[in-house]
Structures are given as C-alpha cells and as structure tokens.
C-alpha positions as CSV (number, residue, x, y, z in Angstrom):
1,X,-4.7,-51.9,-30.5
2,X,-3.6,-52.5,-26.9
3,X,-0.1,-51.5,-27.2
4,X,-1.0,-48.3,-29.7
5,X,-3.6,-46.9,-27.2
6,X,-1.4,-47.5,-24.1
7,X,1.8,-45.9,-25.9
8,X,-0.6,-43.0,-26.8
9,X,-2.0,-42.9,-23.2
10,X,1.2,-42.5,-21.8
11,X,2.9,-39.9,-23.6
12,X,0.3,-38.0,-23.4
13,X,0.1,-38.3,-19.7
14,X,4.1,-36.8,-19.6
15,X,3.3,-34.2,-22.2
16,X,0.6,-32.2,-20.6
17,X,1.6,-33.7,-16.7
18,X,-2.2,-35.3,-16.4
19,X,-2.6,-38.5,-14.6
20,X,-3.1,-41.4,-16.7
21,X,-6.6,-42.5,-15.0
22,X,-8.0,-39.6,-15.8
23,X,-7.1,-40.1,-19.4
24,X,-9.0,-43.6,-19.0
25,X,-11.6,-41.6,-17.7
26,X,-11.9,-39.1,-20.8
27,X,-11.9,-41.9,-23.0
28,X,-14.6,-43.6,-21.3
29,X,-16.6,-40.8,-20.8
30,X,-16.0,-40.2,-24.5
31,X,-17.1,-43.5,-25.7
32,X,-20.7,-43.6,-23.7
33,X,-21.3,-40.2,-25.1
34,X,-20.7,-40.9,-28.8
35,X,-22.8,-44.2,-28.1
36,X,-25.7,-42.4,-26.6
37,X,-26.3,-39.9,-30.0
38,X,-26.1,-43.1,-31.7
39,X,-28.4,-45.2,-29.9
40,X,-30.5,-43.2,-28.0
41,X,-29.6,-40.6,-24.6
42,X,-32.0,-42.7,-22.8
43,X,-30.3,-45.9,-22.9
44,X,-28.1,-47.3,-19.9
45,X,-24.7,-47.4,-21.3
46,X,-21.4,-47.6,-19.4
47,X,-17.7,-47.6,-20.3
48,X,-14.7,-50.1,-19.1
49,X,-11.2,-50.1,-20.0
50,X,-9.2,-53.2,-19.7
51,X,-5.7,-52.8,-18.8
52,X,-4.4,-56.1,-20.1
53,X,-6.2,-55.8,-23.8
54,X,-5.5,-51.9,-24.1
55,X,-9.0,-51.6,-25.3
56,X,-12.5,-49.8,-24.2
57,X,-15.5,-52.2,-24.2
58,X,-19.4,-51.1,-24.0
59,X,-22.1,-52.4,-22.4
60,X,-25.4,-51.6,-22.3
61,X,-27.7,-53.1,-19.3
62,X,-31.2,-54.4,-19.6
63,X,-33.7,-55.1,-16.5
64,X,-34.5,-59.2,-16.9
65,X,-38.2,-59.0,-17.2
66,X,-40.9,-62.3,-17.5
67,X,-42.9,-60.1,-20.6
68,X,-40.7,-57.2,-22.4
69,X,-42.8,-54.2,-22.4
70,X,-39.8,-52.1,-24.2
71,X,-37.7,-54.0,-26.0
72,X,-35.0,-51.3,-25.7
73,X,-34.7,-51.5,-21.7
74,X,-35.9,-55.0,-21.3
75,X,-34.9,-58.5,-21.7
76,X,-36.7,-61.8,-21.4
77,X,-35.8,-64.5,-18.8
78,X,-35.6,-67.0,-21.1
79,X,-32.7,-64.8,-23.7
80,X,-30.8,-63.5,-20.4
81,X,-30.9,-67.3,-19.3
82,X,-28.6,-67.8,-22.7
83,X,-26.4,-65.3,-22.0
84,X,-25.4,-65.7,-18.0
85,X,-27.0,-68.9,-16.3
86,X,-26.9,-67.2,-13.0
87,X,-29.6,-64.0,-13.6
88,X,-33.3,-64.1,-12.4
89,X,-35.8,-62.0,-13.0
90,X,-35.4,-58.3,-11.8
91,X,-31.5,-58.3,-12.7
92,X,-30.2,-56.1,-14.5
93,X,-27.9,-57.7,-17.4
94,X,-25.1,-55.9,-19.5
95,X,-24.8,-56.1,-23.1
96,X,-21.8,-55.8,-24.7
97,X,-22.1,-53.7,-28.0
98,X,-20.1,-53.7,-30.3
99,X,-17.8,-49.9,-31.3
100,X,-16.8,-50.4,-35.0
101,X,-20.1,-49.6,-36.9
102,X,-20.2,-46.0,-34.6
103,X,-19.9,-44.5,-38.1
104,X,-17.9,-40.7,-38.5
105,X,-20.4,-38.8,-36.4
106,X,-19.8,-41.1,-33.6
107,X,-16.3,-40.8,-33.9
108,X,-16.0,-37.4,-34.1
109,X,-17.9,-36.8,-30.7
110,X,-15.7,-38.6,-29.0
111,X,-13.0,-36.9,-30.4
112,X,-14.4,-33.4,-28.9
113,X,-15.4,-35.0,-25.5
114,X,-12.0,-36.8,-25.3
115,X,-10.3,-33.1,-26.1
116,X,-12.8,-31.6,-23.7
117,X,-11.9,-33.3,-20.9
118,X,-7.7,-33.6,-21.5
119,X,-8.4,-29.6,-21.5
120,X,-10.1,-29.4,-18.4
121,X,-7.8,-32.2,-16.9
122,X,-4.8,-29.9,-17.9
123,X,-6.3,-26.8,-16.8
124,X,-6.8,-28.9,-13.4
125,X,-3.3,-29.8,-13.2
126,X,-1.9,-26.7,-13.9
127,X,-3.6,-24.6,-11.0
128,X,-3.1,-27.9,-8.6
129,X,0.7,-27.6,-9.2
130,X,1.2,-23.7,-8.9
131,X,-1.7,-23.2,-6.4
132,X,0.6,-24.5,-3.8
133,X,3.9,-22.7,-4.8
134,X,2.2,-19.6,-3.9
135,X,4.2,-17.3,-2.4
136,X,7.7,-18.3,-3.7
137,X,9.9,-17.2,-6.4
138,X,8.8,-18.5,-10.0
139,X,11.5,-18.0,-12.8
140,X,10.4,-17.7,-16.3
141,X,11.1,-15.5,-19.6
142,X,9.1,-12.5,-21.5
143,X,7.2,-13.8,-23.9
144,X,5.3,-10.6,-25.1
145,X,3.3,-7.2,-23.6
146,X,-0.4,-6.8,-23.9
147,X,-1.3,-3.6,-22.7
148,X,1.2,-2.4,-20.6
149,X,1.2,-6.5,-18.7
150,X,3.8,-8.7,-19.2
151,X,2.6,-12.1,-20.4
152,X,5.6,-14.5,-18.9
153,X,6.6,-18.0,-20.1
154,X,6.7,-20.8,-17.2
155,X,7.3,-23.2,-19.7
156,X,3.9,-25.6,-19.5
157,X,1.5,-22.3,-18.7
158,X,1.5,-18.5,-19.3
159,X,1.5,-16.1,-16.4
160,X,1.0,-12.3,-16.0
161,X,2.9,-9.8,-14.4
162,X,0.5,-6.7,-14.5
163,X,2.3,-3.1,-14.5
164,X,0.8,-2.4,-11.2
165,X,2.9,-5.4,-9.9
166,X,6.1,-3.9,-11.5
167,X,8.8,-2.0,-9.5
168,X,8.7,1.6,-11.2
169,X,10.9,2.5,-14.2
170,X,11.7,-0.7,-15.2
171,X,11.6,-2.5,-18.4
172,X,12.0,-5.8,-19.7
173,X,13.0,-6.6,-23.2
174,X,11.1,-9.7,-25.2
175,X,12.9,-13.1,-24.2
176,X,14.4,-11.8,-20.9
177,X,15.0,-13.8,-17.7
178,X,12.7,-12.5,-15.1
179,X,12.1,-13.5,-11.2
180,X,8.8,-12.8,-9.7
181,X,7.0,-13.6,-6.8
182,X,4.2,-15.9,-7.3
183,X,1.0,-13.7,-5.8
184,X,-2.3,-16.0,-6.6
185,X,-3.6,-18.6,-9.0
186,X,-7.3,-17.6,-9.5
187,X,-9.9,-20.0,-12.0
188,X,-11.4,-18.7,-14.9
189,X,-13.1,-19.5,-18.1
190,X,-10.2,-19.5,-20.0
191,X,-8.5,-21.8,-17.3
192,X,-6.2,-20.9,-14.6
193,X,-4.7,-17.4,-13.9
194,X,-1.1,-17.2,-13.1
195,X,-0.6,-13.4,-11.3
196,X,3.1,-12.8,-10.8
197,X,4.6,-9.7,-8.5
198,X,7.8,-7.7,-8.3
199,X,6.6,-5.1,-6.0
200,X,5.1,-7.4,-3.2
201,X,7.0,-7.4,0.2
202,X,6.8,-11.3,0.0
203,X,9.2,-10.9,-2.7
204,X,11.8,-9.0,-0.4
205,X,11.4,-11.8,1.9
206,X,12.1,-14.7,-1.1
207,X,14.9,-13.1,-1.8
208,X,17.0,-12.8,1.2
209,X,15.8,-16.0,1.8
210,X,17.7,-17.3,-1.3
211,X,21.1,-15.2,-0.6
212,X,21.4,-15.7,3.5
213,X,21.8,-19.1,3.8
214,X,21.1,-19.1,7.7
215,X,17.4,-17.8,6.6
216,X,16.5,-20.7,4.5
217,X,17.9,-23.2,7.3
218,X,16.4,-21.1,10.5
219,X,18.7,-19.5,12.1
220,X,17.6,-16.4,11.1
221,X,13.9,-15.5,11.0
222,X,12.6,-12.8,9.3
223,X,9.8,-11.3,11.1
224,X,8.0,-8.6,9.2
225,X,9.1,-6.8,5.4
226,X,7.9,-3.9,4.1
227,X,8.5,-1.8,0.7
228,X,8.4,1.4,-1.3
229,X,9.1,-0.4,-4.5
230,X,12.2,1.2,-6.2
231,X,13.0,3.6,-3.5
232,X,13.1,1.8,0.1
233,X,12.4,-1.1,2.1
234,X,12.4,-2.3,5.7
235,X,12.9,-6.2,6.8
236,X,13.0,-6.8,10.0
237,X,15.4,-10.2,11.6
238,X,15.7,-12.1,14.7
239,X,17.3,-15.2,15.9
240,X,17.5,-17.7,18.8
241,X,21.5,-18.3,18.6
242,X,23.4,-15.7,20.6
243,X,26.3,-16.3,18.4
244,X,24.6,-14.9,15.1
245,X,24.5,-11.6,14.8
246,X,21.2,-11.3,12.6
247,X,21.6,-8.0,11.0
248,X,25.3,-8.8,9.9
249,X,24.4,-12.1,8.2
250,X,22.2,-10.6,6.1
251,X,24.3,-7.4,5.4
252,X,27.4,-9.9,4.5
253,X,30.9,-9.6,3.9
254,X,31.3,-6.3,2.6
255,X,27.7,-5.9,2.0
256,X,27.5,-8.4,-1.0
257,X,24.8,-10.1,0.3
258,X,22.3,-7.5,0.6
259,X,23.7,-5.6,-2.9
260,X,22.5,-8.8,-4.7
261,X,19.1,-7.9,-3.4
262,X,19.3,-4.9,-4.4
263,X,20.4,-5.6,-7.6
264,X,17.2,-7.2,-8.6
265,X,15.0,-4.9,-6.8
266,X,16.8,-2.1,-9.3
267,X,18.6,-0.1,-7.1
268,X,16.2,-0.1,-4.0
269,X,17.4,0.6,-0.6
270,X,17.1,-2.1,2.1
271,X,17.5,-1.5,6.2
272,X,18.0,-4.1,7.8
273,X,16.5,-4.0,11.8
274,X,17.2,-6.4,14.8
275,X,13.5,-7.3,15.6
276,X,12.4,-7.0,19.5
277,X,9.4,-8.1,21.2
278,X,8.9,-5.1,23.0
279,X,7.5,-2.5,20.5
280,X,9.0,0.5,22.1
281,X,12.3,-0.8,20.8
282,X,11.0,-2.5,18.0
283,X,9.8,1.2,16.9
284,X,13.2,2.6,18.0
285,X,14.6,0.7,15.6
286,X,12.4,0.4,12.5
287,X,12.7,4.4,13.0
288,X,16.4,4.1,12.1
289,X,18.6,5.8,11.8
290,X,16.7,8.7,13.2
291,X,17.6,8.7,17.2
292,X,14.9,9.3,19.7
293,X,14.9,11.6,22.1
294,X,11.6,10.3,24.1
295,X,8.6,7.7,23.2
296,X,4.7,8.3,24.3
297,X,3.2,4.8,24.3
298,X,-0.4,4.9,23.8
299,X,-2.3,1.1,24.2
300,X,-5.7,2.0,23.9
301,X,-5.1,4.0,20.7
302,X,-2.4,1.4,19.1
303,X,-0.5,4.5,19.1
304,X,2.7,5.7,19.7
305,X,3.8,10.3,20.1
306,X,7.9,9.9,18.9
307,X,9.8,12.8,20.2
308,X,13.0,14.1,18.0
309,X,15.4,16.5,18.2
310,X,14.8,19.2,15.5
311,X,17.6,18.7,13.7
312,X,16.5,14.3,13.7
313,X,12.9,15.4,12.7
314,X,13.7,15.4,8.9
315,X,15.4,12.3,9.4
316,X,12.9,10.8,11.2
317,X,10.0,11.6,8.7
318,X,12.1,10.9,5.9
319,X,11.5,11.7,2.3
320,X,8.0,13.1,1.8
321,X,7.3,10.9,5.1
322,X,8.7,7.7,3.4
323,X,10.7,6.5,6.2
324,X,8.0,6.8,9.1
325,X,5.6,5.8,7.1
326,X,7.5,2.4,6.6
327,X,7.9,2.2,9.8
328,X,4.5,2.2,11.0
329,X,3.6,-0.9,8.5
330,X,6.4,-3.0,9.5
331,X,5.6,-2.2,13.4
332,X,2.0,-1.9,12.9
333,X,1.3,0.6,15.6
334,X,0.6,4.5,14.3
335,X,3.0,7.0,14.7
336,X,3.2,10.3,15.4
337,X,6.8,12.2,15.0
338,X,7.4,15.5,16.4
339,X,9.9,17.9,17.2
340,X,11.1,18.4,20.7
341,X,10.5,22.6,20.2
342,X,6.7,21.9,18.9
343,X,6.1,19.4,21.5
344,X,7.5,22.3,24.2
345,X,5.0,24.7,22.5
346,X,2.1,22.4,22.9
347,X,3.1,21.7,26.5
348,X,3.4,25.6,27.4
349,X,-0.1,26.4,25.3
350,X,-1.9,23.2,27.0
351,X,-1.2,24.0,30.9
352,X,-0.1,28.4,30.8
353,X,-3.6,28.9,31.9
354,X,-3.2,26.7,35.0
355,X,0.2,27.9,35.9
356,X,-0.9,29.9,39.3
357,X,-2.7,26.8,40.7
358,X,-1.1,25.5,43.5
359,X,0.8,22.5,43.9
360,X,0.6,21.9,39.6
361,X,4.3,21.5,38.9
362,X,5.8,19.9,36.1
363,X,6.3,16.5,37.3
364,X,1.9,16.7,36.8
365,X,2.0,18.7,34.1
366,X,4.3,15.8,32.2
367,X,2.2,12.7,34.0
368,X,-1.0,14.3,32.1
369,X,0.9,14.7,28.7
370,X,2.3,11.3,28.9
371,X,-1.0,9.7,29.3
372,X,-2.5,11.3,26.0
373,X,-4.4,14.9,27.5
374,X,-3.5,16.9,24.4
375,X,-6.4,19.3,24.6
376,X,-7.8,21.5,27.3
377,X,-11.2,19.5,26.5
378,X,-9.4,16.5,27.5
379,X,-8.5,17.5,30.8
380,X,-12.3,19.2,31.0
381,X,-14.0,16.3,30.3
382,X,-12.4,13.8,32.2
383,X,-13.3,12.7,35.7
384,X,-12.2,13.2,39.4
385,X,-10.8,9.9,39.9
386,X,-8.9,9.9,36.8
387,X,-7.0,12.8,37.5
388,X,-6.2,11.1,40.7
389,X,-5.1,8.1,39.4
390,X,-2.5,9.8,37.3
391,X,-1.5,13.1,39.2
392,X,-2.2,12.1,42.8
393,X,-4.2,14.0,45.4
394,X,-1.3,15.6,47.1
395,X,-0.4,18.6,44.6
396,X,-2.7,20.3,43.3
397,X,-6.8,19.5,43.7
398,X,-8.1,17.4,40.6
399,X,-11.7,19.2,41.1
400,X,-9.8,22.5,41.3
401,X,-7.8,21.5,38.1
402,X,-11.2,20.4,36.4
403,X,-13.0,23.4,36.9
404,X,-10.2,25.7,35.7
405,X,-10.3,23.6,32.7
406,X,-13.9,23.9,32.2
407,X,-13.5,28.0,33.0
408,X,-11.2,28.5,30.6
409,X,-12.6,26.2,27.5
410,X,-15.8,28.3,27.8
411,X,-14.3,31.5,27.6
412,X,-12.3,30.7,25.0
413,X,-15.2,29.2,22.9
414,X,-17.2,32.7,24.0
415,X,-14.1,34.7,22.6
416,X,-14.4,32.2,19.3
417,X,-17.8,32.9,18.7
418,X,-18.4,36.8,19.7
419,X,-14.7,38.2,18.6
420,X,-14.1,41.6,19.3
421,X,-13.8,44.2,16.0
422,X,-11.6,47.0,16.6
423,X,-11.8,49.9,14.6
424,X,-9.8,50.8,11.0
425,X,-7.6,53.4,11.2
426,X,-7.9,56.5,9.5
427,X,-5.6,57.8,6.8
428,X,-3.0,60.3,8.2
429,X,-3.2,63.4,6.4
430,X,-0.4,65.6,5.7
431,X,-0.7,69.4,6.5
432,X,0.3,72.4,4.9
433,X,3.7,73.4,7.4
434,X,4.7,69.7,6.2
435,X,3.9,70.0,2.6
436,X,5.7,73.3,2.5
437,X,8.6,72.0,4.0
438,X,9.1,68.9,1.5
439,X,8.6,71.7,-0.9
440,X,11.0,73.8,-0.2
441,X,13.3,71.4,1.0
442,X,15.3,71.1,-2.8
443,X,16.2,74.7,-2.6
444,X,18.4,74.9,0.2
445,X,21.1,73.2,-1.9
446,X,20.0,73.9,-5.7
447,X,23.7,73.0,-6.9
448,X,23.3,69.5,-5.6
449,X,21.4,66.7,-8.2
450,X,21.2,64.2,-5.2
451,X,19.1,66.2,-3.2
452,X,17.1,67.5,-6.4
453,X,16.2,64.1,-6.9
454,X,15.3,62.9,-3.3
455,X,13.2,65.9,-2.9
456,X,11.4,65.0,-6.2
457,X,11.0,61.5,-4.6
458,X,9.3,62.7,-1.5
459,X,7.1,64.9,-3.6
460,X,5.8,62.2,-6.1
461,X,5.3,60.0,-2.4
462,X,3.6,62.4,-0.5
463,X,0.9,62.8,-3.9
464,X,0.4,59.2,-4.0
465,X,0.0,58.0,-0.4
466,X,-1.2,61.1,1.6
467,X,-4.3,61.8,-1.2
468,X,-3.8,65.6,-0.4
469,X,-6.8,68.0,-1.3
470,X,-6.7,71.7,-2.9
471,X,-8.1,72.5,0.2
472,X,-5.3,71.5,2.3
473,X,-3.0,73.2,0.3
474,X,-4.0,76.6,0.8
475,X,-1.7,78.6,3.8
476,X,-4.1,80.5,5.9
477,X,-3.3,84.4,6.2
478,X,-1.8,84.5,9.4
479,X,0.7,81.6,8.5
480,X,1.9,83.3,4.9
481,X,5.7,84.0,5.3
482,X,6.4,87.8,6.0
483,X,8.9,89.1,3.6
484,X,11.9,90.6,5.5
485,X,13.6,94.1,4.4
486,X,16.8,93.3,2.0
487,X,19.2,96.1,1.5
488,X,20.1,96.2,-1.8
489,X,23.5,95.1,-3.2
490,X,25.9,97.6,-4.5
491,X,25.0,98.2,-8.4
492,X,26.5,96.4,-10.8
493,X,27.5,97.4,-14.4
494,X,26.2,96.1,-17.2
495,X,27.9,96.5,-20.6
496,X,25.8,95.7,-23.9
C-alpha cells in the first residue's frame, strides 16, 4: 500500500505538473468526505497522511466528558483514560476509525472528490504557469477551427487565437506551426482561457526581440511599436552606446534581419525610427519618409499642425491616411498634416481684413498663427494682454487689432444670416431681324451641304432655347422687304 499509493502520487504529480501536497490534500479531503455520508455530516472527522507508511488514517475526535450526553460526540473519562493516560476532562480525544468497511458508495465519493480537486488543482496550475508568460511568444500547432477561431495546441492546455487576433488574409492549415503572442489568461468555468494574438503590436516587439540579438541583451531598446496588421508597422529604437547604430542593427546585413520579421507578419512592411526625447523630432521622424517643411507645436492641446510641401503631402498622409495615422499612436501627440499652399490660404483669409492696420506685418501675423489663432473668433475673443504677450505692444495696438476682429466677425455673421437675393435673369428673346436672318442665311450659298446643314442647326437651336412665339414672328409693315424692279432677261427658247 505505501509504495503503490506514493508511485501513483508521483506520476501523477509529473503528468498533469500539480504539486504533490496538494495531491495529499485531495486525498485527504477525499477521505473525510466519503466518511461523513457514511457516518454522519455532523461528526468531527479529520484526515492525515503518513509519509513513511504511504497510507491515509482517520480520526474522529470526541469532547472527554464526566456523563455522555451524546454518545456520538462524547466520551467518558474513565474510556478516554484507557485510550491516552494523559487526557482530562474537557479534551478533546481522536478516534482512529477504521477505512475498509466504507463499502462502494464510500468509495466512489472519494473517487469524484479526489477527481474534483486534481481538476481544479490542474486548472490552477495551468493559468499559474502561463499567467506569467504573458506577453511573450508561445509556440504551438493547429489543432482544429471553431467558428472562424483557431483552437491551438500548447501541448498540456488548448489556447485560442480568435479571427479578430489574426493578421488579414491569412490561413493556417490543421497541424501547422504557429507563433503567437500570448495576450491574457482569463478564469472561467470551464478552467483557464488561453487568448493568443498575431495582430498585437507586442508581437512586433517579441519578434525583433528574438532576431536582433542586441535587443534581447539591452543594447538596443525599443521604445514604442505600432501596427496596421498585414499592411504597415512602426517600431521605434534607441540606445545608450554611441557605437550602435540602432536603426542598422535592426535593419541587418542586407536587410535579413528585418525580412525575417516580415516573413512571419506575411508580407507587412516595417520602418524602423531612431527614437528622440524631444517629440518635435521624434514626430519628424515617425512621419518618415515624408520631409517637413515646418512643425506648429501645440502643449496645451497635445497637438502638433505639420507643414508639407504639396508634392510631400501624399506622402505624408500616406495610404488612406495610414502612415500619419501610425504615427500619431506611436508618438502619441495628434497630428494635423497640411499642405504649404492650404496653410498660405488660411493665413491670407485669417488676417486680409486686417491688412491696412498699422504696424501688423508678417513677423505678427506668423507669431499669432504659430501660437494656435486659426479663426477670426480666436483673435476676437481673446484678451489684451495676451495679444501683448505674443505680438508685443510696439507694432500694431492689440485693442485696435481686437476690435477689428470683433467688427469684422459680426458683419460677417450679419451677411450669414440676412444674405442678399439678387434677381433671376430673364430669358433673352430673339427678334424677328434675327430670326430672319438665320433664316435666310442657307440661301446665300444653296450649292453648298455644309452650310445647308449648319443653317438647319441654328434653326432647330434657336426653336428649342429662345421659346419663340407666333407673335414674334410676324414682320411689322414698315419692316416687309420692298421688292426691287428686275429687268427681265432676254427670252429663251424652249423646244417641246
């Protein structure tokens, strides 16, 4: 018995990776159970395994009592007195009892509470062991699809790799090798829930930090990542030795380095950026390889206004905004990319109306745009000494530039809200001298098809667009052509 239960003990405890006290513990647990439904719930029994026998022993305890009022919890003096010299009265005494007439019921219990508990011991181990290997690189195989989720194979658990997690257009056959980054371990009834990701920046991250050796010692520190999965991604390095050039290491020779990564990340596109603690340059560079023309920095807004040439703006913005918009999550500041034309229009629409001030040259006009006034409600609602701060008092007058502002916001809102209707035009008509001429107009050259057809043209256009009236086509008296005296030509002869 001792060496069959400890042999059994101990493989389990390599099989399913549970500790072998809590094995003990199950058993013991098992035992007072299956005891109680035998005996009685109400009964004080406890459990002890003895390491040296390899066997479970129960006792039961009983309070030492001078009269037994219940025999079941009691004992008298005199029969504890036989069984340990040493007990007085108000002790409590254990029983040993004796396991082999439990009978099949018994036995059976214990077998489900012993189950019970390896389950929920397993389950325990299992999220105690990948609850900490969050957020690394877990390697397993395909074992099936359930709705669209990959169920993967770690080898002692499941895990699931939902399709939202996947990078797009990619497949995996049953029984293939897959790499995935390890998102969360969340408890459940079923036990622990294994979620897996492909599309996570974290994964980016893992994986450069597996093919550039000077990551994974700390040489090289990777400071932000962010991804588009299956299209483009952004990682952003530094490093403390001025020897190591940062973005080369992780480029390597010939670029094989980084095609691994991209490899697995099926096809995606990775720029790598020298990270800078000044996020003007930071942003200059996460806006790659777009060049800059001018930055607006704005502190209060966690903003910055990027100014392009027009022919960088596409490349700026990128595809459908992609490459901006990745950007701004690896930088963290919001970004605003224009063209150097539009931001010249703006400029010229925000300060035409105060162009005949006095002393309000450009060097003001920029000092107000570069410190956020967009708006001519910006510059109307602001305050003396602000405008003083920024454009100084020895140009133009603040208060003068204030009320302009104010001046010309109302009477723009005015024109907004009482705009001036001008009148339709009336249909031109066309008069009789004209219609007669387009009429007669063919018969100057009746030999000619051209002109036949031109006139014809002008005739069909002039019905249709001028909506001409019998009325306007009678000739009044005193403007009917006058027939002019022919002389008639010498006779001809005509022979039937």
């Amino acid at each position: 018995m001792s060496s069959s239960l400890n042999f059994i003990l101990d493989q389990v405890s390599k099989e399913k990776n549970i500790p072998k006290e809590i094995l003990i513990e199950a058993i013991e647990s098992a035992m007072v159970t299956a005891s109680k439904k035998k005996l009685g719930a109400a009964r004080e029994i406890e459990a002890s395994y003895d390491d040296e026998t390899g066997e479970i022993e129960l006792f039961e305890f009983v309070e030492v009592v001078e009269e037994v009022e219940n025999s079941y919890y009691q004992i008298t003096l005199h029969e504890a007195l036989e069984i340990d010299p040493d007990v007085e009265v108000g002790d409590s005494l254990g029983l040993k009892l004796e396991t082999d007439d439990f009978g099949r019921i018994a036995a059976q219990t214990a077998k489900q509470v012993i189950m019970q508990k390896i389950r929920e011991a397993e389950r325990e181990s299992i999220y105690e062991e990948y609850h900490e290997k969050v957020g690394e690189i877990i390697n397993g195989s395909v074992q099936r699809v359930e709705r669209g989720n990959l169920i993967v194979n770690l080898g002692s658990t499941e895990a699931i790799l939902p399709r939202s997690e996947t990078i797009p257009r990619e497949n995996f056959r049953q029984g293939e090798r897959i790499r995935a980054y390890l998102l969360k371990v969340e408890i459940t009834a079923k036990g622990p829930k294994i979620v897996l990701s492909r599309s996570h920046p974290g994964f980016l991250i893992r994986l450069f930090e597996v093919e550039v050796p000077e990551i994974f010692e700390g040489v090289i520190k990777i400071m932000g990542a962010t991804r588009e999965p299956g299209v483009r991604g952004k990682i952003a390095v530094t490093t403390n030795d001025h020897d190591v050039d940062p973005v080369g290491a992780c480029v390597g020779v010939r670029g094989s380095r980084v095609q691994n990564v991209v490899q697995e990340l099926r096809g995606e596109k990775i720029d790598i950026i020298r990270w800078n603690p000044d996020p003007v340059r930071y942003v200059c560079n996460a806006i790659s390889p777009a060049e800059i023309n001018k930055i607006i920095l704005d502190e209060d807004r966690h903003m910055m206004e990027i100014v392009v040439l027009d022919e960088q703006l596409s490349l700026a913005i990128g595809r459908r905004g992609l490459n901006v918009r990745l950007a701004a999550k690896l930088t963290g500041w919001k970004l605003d990319v224009k063209s150097a034309s539009r931001v010249a229009d703006d400029f010229d629409k925000l300060f035409s109306p105060f162009a005949d001030l006095e002393g309000f040259n450009n060097t003001a006009m920029e000092l107000l745009y570069d410190n956020g006034f967009r708006k001519l409600e910006d510059i109307a609602g602001s305050t003396i000494a602000e405008l003083g701060d920024i454009i100084g008092t020895e140009g133009v007058d603040p208060e003068v530039l204030i009320e302009r502002a104010v001046e010309v916001f109302h009477a723009r809102k005015e024109a907004a809200e009482n705009p001036v209707v001008e009148p339709e035009a009336e249909p031109e008509t066309v008069v009789g001298d004209e219609l007669e001429t387009s009429e007669s107009a063919p018969e100057e050259n009746p030999d000619t098809d051209s002109e036949s057809e031109t006139a014809e043209a002008a005739e069909a256009e002039v019905d249709a667009d001028s909506a001409v009236t019998e009325a306007d086509l009678v000739v009044p008296e005193e403007e009917k052509p006058v027939a002019e005296d022919v002389e008639p030509e010498d006779p001809v002869d005509v022979k039937e």
